[in-house]
PDB file of N, H, CA, C and O in Angstrom:
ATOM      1  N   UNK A   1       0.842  -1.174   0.000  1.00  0.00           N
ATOM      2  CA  UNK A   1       0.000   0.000   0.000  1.00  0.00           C
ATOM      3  C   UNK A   1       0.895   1.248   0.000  1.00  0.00           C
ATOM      4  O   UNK A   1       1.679   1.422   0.932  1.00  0.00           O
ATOM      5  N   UNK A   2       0.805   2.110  -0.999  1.00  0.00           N
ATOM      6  H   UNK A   2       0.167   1.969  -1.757  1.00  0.00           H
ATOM      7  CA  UNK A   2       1.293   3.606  -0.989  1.00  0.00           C
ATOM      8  C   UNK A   2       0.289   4.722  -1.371  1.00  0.00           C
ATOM      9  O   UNK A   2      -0.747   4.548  -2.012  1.00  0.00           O
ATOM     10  N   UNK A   3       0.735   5.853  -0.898  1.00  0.00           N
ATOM     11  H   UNK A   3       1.577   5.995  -0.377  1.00  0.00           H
ATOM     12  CA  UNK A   3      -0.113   6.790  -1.170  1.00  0.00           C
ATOM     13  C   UNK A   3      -0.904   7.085  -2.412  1.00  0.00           C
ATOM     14  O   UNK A   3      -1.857   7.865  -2.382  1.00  0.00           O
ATOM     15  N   UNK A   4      -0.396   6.275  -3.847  1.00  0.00           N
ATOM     16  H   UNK A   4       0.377   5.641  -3.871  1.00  0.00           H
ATOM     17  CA  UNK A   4      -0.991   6.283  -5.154  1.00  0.00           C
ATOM     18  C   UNK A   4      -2.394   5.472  -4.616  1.00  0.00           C
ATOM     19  O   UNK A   4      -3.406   6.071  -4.253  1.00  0.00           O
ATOM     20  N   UNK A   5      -2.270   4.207  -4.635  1.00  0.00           N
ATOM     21  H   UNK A   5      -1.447   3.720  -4.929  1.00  0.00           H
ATOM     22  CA  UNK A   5      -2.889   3.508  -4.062  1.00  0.00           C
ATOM     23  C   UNK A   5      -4.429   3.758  -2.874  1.00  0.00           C
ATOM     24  O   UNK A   5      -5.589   3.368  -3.000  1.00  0.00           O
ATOM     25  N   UNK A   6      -3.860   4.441  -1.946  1.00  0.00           N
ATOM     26  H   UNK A   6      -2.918   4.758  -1.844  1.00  0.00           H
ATOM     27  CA  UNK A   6      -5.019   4.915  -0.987  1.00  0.00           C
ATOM     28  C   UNK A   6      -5.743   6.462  -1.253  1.00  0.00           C
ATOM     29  O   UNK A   6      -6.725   6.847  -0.619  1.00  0.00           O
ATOM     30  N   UNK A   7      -5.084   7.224  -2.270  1.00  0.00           N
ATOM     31  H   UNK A   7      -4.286   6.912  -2.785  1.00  0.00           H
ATOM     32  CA  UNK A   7      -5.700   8.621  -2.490  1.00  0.00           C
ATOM     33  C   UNK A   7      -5.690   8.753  -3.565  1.00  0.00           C
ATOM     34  O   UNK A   7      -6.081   9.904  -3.756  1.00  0.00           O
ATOM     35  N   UNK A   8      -5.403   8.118  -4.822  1.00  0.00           N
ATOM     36  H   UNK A   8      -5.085   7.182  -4.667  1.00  0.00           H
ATOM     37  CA  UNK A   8      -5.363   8.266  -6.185  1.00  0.00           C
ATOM     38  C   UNK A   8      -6.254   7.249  -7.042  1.00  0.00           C
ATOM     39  O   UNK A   8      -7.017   7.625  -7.931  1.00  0.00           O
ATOM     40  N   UNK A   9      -6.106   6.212  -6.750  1.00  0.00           N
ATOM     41  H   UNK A   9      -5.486   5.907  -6.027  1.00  0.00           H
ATOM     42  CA  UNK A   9      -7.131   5.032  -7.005  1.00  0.00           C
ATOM     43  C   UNK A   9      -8.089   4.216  -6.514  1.00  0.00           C
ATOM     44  O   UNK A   9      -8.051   3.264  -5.735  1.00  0.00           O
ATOM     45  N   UNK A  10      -9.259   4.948  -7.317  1.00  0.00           N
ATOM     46  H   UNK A  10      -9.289   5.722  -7.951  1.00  0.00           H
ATOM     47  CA  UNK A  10     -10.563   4.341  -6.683  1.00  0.00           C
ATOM     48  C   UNK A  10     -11.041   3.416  -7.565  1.00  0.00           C
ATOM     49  O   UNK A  10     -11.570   3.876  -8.577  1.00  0.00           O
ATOM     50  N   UNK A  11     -10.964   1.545  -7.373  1.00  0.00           N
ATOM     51  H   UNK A  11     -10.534   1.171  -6.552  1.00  0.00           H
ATOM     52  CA  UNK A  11     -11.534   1.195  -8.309  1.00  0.00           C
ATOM     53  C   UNK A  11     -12.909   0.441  -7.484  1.00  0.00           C
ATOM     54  O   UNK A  11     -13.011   0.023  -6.331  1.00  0.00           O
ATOM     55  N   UNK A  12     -13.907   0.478  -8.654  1.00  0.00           N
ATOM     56  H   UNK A  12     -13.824   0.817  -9.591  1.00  0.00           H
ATOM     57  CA  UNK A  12     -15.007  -0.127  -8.378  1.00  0.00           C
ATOM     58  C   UNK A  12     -15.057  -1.540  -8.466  1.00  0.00           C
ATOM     59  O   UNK A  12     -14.195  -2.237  -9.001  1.00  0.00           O
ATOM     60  N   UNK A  13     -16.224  -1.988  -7.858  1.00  0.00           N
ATOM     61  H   UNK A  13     -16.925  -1.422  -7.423  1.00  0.00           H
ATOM     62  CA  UNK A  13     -16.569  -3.810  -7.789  1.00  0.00           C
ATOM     63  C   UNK A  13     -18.175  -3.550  -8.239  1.00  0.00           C
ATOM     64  O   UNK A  13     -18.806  -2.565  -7.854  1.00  0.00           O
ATOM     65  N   UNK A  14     -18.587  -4.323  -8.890  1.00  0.00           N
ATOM     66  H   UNK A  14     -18.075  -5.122  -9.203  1.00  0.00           H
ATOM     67  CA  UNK A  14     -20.275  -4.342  -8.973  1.00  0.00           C
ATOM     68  C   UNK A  14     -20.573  -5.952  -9.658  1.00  0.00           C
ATOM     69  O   UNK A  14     -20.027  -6.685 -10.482  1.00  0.00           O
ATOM     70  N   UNK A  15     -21.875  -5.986  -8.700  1.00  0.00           N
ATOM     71  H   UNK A  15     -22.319  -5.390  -8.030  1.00  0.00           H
ATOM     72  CA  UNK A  15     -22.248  -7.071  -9.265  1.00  0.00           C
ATOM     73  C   UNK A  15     -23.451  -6.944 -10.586  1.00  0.00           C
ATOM     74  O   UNK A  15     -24.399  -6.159 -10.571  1.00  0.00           O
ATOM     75  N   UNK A  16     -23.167  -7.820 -11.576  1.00  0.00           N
ATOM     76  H   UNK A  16     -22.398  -8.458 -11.588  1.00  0.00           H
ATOM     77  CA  UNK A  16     -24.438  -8.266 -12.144  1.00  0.00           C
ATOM     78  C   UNK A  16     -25.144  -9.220 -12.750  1.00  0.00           C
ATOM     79  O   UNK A  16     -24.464  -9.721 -13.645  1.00  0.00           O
ATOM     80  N   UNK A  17     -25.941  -9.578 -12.685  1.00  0.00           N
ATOM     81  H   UNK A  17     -26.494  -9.171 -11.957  1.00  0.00           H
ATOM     82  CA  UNK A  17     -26.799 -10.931 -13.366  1.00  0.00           C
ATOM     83  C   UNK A  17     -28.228 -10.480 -13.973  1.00  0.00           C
ATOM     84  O   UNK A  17     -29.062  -9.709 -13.497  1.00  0.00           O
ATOM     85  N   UNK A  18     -28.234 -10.954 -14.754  1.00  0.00           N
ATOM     86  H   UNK A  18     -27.556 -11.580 -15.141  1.00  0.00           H
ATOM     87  CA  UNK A  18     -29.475 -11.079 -16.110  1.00  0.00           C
ATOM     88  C   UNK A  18     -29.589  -9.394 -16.535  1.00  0.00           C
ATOM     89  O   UNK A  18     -30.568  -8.647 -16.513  1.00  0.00           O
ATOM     90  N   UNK A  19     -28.295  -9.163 -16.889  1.00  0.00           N
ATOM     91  H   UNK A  19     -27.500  -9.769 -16.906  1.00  0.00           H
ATOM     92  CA  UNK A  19     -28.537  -7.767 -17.508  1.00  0.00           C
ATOM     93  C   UNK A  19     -27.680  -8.190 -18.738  1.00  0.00           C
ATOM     94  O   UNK A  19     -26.754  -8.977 -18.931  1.00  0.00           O
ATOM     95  N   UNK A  20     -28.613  -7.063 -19.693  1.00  0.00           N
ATOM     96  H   UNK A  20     -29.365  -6.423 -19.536  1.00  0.00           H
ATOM     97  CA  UNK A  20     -27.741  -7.371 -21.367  1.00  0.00           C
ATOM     98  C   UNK A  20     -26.349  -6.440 -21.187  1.00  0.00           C
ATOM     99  O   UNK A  20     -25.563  -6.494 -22.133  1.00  0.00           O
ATOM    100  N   UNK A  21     -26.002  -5.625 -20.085  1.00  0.00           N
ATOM    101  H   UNK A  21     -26.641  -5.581 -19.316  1.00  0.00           H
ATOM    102  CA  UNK A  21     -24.767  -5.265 -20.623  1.00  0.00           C
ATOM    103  C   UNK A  21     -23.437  -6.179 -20.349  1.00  0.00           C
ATOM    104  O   UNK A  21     -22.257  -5.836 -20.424  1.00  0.00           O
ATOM    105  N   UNK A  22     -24.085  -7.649 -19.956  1.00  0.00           N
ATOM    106  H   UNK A  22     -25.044  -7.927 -19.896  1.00  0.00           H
ATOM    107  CA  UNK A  22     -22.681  -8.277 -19.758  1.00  0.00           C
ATOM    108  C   UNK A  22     -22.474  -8.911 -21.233  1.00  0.00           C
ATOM    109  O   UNK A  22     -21.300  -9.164 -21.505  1.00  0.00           O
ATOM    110  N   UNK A  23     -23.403  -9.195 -22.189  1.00  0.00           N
ATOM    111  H   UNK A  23     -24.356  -8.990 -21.968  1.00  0.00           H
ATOM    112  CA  UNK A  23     -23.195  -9.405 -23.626  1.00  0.00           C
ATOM    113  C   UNK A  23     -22.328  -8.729 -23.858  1.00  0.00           C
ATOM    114  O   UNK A  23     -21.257  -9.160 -24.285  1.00  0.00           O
ATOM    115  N   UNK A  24     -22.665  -7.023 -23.548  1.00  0.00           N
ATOM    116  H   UNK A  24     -23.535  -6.673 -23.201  1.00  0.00           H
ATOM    117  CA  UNK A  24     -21.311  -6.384 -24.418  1.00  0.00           C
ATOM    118  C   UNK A  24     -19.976  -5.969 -23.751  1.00  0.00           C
ATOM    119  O   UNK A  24     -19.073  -5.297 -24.249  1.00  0.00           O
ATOM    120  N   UNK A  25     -20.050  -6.519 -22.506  1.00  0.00           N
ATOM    121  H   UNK A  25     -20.783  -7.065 -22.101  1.00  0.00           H
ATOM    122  CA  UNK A  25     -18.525  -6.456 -21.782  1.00  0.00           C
ATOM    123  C   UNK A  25     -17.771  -7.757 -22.681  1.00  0.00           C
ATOM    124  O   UNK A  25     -16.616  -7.790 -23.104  1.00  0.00           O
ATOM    125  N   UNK A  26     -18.690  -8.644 -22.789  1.00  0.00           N
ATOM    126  H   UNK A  26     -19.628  -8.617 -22.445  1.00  0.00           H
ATOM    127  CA  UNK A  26     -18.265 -10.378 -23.269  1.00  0.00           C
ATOM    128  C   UNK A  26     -17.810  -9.596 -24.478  1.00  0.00           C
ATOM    129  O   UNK A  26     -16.589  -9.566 -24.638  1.00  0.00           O
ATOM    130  N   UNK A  27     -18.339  -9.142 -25.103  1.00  0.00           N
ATOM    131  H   UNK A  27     -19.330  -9.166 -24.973  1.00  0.00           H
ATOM    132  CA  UNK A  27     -18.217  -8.841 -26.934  1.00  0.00           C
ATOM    133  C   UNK A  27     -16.829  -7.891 -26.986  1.00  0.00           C
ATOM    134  O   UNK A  27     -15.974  -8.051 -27.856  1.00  0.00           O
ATOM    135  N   UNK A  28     -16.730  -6.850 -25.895  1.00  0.00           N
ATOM    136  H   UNK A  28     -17.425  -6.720 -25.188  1.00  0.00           H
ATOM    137  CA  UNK A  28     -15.551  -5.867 -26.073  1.00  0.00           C
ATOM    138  C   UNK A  28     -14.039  -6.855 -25.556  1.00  0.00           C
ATOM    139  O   UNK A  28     -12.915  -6.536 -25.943  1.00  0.00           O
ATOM    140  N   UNK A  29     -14.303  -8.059 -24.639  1.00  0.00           N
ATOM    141  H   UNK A  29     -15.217  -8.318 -24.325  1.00  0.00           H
ATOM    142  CA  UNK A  29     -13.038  -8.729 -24.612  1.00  0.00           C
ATOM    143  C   UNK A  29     -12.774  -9.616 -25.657  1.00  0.00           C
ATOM    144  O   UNK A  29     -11.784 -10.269 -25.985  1.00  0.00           O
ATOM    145  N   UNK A  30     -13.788  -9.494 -26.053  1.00  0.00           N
ATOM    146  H   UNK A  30     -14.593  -8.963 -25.787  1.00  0.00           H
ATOM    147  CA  UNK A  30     -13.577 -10.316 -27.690  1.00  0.00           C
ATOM    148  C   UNK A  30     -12.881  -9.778 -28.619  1.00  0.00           C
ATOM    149  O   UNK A  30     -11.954 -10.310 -29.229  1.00  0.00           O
ATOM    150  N   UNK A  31     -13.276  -8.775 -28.748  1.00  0.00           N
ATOM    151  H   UNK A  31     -14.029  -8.343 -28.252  1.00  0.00           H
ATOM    152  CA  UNK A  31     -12.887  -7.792 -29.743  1.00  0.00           C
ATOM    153  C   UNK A  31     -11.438  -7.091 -29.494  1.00  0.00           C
ATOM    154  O   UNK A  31     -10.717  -6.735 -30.425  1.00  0.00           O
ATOM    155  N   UNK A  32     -11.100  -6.937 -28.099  1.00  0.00           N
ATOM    156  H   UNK A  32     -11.686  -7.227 -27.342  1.00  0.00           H
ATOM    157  CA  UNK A  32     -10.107  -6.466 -27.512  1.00  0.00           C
ATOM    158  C   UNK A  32      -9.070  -7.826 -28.143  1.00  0.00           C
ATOM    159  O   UNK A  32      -8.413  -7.789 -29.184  1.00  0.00           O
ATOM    160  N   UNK A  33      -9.156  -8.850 -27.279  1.00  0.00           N
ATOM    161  H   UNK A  33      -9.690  -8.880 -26.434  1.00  0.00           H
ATOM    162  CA  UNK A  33      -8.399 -10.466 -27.792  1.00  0.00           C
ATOM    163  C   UNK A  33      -8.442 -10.168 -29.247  1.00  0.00           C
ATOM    164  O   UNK A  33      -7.233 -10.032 -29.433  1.00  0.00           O
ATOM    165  N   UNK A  34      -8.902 -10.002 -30.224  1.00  0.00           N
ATOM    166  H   UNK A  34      -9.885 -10.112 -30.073  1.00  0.00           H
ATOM    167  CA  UNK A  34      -8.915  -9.946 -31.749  1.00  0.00           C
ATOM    168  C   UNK A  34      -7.925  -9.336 -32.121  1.00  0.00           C
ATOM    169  O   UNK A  34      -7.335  -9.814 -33.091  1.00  0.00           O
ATOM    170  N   UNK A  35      -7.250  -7.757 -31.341  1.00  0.00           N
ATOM    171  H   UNK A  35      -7.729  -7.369 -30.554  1.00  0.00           H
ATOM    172  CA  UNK A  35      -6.720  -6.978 -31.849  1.00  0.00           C
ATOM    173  C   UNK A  35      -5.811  -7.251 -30.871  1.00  0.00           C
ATOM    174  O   UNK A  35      -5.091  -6.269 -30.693  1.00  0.00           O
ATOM    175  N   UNK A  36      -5.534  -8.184 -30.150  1.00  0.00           N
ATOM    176  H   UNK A  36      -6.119  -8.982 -30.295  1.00  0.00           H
ATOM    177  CA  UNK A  36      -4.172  -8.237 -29.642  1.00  0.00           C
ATOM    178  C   UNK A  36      -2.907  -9.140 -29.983  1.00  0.00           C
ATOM    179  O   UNK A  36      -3.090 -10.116 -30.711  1.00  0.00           O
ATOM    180  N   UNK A  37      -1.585  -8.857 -29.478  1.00  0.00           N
ATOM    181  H   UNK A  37      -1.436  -8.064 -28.887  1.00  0.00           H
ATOM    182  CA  UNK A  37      -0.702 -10.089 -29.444  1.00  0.00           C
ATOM    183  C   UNK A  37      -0.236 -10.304 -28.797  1.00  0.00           C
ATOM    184  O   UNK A  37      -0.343  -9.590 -27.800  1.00  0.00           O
ATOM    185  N   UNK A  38       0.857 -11.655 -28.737  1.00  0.00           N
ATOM    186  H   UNK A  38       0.944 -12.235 -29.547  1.00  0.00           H
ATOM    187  CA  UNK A  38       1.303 -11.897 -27.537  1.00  0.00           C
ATOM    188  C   UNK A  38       3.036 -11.426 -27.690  1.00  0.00           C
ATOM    189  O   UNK A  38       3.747 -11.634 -28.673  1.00  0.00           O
ATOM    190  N   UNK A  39       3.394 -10.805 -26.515  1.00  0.00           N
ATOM    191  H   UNK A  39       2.816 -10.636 -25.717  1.00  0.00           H
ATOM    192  CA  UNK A  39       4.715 -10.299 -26.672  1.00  0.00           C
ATOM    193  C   UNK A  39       5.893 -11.224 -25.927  1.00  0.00           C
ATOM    194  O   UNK A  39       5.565 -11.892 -24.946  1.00  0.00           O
ATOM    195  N   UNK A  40       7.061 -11.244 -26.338  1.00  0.00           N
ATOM    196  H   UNK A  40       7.328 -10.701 -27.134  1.00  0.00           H
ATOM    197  CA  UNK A  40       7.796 -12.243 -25.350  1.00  0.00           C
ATOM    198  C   UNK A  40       9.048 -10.996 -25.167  1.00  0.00           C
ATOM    199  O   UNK A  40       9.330  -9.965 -25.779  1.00  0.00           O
ATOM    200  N   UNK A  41       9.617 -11.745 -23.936  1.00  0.00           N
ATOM    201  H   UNK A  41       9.388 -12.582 -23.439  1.00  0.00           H
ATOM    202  CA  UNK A  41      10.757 -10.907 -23.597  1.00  0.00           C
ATOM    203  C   UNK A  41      11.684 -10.152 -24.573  1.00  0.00           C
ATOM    204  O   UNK A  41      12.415  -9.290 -24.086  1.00  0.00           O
ATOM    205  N   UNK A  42      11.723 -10.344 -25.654  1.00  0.00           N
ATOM    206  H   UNK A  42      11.129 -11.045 -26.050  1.00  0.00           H
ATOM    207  CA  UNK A  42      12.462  -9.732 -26.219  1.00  0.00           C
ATOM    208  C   UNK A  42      11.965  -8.408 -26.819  1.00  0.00           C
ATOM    209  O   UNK A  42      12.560  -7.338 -26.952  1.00  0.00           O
ATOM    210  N   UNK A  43      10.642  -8.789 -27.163  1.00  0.00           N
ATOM    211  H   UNK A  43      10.158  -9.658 -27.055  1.00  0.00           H
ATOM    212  CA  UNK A  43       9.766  -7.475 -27.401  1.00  0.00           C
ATOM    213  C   UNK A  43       9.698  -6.225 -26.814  1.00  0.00           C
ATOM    214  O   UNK A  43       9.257  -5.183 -27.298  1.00  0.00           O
ATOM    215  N   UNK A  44      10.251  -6.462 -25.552  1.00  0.00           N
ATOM    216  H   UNK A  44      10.609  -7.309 -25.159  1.00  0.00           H
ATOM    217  CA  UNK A  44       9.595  -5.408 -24.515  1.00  0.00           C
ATOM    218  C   UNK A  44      10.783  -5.222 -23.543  1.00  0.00           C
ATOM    219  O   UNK A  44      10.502  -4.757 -22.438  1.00  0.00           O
ATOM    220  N   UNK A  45      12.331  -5.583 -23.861  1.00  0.00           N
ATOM    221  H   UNK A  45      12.559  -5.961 -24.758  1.00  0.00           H
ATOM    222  CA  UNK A  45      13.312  -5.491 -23.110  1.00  0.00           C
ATOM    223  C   UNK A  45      14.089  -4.048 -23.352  1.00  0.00           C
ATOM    224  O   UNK A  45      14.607  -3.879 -24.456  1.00  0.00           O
ATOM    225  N   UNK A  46      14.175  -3.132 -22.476  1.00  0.00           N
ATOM    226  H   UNK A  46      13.754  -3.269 -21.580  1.00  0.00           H
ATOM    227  CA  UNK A  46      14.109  -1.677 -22.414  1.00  0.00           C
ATOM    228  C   UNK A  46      16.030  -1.624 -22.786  1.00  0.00           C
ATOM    229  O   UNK A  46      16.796  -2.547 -22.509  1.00  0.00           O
ATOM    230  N   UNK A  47      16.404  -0.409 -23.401  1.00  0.00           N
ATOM    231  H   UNK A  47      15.782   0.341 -23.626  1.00  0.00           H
ATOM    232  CA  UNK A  47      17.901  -0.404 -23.725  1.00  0.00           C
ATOM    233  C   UNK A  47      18.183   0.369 -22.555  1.00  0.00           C
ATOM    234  O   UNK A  47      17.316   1.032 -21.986  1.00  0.00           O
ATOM    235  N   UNK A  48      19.261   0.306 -22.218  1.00  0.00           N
ATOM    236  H   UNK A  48      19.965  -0.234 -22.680  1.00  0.00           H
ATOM    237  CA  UNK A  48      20.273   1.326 -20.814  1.00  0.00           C
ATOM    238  C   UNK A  48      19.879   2.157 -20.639  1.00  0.00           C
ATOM    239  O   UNK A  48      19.711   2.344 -19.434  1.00  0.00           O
ATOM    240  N   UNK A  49      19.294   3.601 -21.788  1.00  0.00           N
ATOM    241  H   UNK A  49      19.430   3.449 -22.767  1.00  0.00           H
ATOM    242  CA  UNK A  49      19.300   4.899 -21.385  1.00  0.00           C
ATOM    243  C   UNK A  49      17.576   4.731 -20.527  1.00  0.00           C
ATOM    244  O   UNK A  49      17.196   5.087 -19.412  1.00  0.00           O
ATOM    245  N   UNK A  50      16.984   4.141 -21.490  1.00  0.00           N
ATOM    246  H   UNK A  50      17.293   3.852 -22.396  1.00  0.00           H
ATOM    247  CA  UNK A  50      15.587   3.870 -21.096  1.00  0.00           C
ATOM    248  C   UNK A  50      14.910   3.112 -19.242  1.00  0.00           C
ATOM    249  O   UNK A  50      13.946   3.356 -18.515  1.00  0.00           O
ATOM    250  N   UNK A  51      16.165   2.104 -19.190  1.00  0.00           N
ATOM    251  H   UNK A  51      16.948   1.905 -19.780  1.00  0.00           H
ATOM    252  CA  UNK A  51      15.940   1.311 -18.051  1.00  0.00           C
ATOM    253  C   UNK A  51      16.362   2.461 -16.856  1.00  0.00           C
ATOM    254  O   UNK A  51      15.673   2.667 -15.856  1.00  0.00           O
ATOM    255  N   UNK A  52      17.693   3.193 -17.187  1.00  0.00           N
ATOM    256  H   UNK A  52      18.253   3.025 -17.999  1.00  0.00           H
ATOM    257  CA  UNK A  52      17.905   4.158 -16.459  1.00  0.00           C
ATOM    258  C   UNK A  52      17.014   5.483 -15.933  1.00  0.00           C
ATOM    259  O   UNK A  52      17.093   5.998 -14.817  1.00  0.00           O
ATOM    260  N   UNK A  53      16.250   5.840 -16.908  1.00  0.00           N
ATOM    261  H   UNK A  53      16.186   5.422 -17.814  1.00  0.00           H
ATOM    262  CA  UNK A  53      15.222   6.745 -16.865  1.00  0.00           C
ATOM    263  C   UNK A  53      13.889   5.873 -15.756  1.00  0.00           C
ATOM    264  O   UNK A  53      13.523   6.214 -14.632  1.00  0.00           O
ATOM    265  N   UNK A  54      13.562   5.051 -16.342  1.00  0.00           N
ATOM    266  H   UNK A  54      13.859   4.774 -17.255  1.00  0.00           H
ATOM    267  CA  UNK A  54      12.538   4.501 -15.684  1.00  0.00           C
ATOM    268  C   UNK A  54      12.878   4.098 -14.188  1.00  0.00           C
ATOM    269  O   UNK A  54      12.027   3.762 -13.365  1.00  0.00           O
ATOM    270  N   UNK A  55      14.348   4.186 -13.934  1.00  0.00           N
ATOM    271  H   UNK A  55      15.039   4.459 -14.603  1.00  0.00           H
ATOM    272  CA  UNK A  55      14.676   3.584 -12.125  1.00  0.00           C
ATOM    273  C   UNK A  55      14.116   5.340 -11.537  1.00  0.00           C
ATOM    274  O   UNK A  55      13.381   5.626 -10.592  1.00  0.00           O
ATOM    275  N   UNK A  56      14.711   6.113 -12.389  1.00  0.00           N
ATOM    276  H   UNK A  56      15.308   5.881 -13.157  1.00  0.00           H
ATOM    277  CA  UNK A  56      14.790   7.536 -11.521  1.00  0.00           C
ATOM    278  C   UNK A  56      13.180   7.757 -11.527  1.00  0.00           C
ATOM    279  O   UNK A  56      12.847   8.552 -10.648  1.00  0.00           O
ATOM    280  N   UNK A  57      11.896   7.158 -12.443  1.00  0.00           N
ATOM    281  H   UNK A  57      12.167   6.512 -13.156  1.00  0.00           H
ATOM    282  CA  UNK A  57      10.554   8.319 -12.249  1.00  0.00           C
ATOM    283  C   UNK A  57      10.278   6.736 -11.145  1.00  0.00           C
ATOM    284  O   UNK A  57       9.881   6.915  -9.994  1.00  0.00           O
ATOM    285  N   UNK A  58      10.433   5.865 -11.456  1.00  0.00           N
ATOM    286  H   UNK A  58      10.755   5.720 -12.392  1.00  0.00           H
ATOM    287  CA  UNK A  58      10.591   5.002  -9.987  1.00  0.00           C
ATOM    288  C   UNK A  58      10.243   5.563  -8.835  1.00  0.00           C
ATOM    289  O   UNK A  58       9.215   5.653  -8.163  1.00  0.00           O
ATOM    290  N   UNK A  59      11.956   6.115  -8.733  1.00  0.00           N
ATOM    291  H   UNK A  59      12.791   6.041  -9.279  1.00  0.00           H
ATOM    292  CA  UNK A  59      12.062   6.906  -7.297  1.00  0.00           C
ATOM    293  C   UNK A  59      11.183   8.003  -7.175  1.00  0.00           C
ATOM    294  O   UNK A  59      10.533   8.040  -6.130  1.00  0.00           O
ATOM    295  N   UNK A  60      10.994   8.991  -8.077  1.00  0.00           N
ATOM    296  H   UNK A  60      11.522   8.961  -8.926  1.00  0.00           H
ATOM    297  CA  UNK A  60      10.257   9.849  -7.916  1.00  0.00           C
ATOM    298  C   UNK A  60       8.705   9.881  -7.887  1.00  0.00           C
ATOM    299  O   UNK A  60       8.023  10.895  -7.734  1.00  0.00           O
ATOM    300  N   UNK A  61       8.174   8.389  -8.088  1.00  0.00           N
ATOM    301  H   UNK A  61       8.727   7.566  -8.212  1.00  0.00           H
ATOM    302  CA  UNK A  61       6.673   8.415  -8.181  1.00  0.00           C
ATOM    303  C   UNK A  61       5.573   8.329  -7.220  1.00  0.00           C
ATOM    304  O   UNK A  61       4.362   8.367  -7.438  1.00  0.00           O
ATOM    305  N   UNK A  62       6.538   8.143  -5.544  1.00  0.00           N
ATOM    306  H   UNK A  62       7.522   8.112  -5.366  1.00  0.00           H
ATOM    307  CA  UNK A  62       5.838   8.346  -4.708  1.00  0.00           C
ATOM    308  C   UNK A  62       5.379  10.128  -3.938  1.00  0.00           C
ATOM    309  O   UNK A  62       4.685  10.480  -2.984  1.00  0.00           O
ATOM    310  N   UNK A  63       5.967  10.641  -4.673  1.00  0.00           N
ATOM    311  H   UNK A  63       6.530  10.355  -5.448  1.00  0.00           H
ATOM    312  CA  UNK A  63       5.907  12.097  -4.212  1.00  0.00           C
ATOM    313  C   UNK A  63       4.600  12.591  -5.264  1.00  0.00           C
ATOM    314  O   UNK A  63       4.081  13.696  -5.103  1.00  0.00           O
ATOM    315  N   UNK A  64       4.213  11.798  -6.176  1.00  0.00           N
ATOM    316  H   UNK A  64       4.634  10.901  -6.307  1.00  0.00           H
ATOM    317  CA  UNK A  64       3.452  12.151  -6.906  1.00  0.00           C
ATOM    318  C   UNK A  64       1.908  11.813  -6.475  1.00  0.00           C
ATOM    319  O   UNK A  64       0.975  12.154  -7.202  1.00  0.00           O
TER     320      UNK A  64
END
């Protein structure tokens, strides 16, 4: 738990049954899965200057 966490993000829970909008939650992960791919480590392995940048907003993202 950090301060992003307890004052920045509010996520919701809801329940539902026998409503038509779970058709189109079903239909948008469908559609979402359609237009996706699958990435493997090499895809997504950050170069030095980049990995370096990302340690420092790291550090700096709890002040945010």
């Amino acid at each position: 738990m950090d301060y992003r966490s307890l004052y920045l993000h509010f996520e919701n829970g809801i329940y539902m049954e026998n409503v038509n909008e779970i058709n189109n939650i079903y239909k948008d992960f469908e559609t979402t899965f359609k237009d996706s791919q699958k990435l493997n480590d090499k895809d997504v392995k950050a170069g030095f200057i980049k990995s370096l940048w990302q340690a420092v907003l790291r550090l700096l993202a709890p002040l945010f």
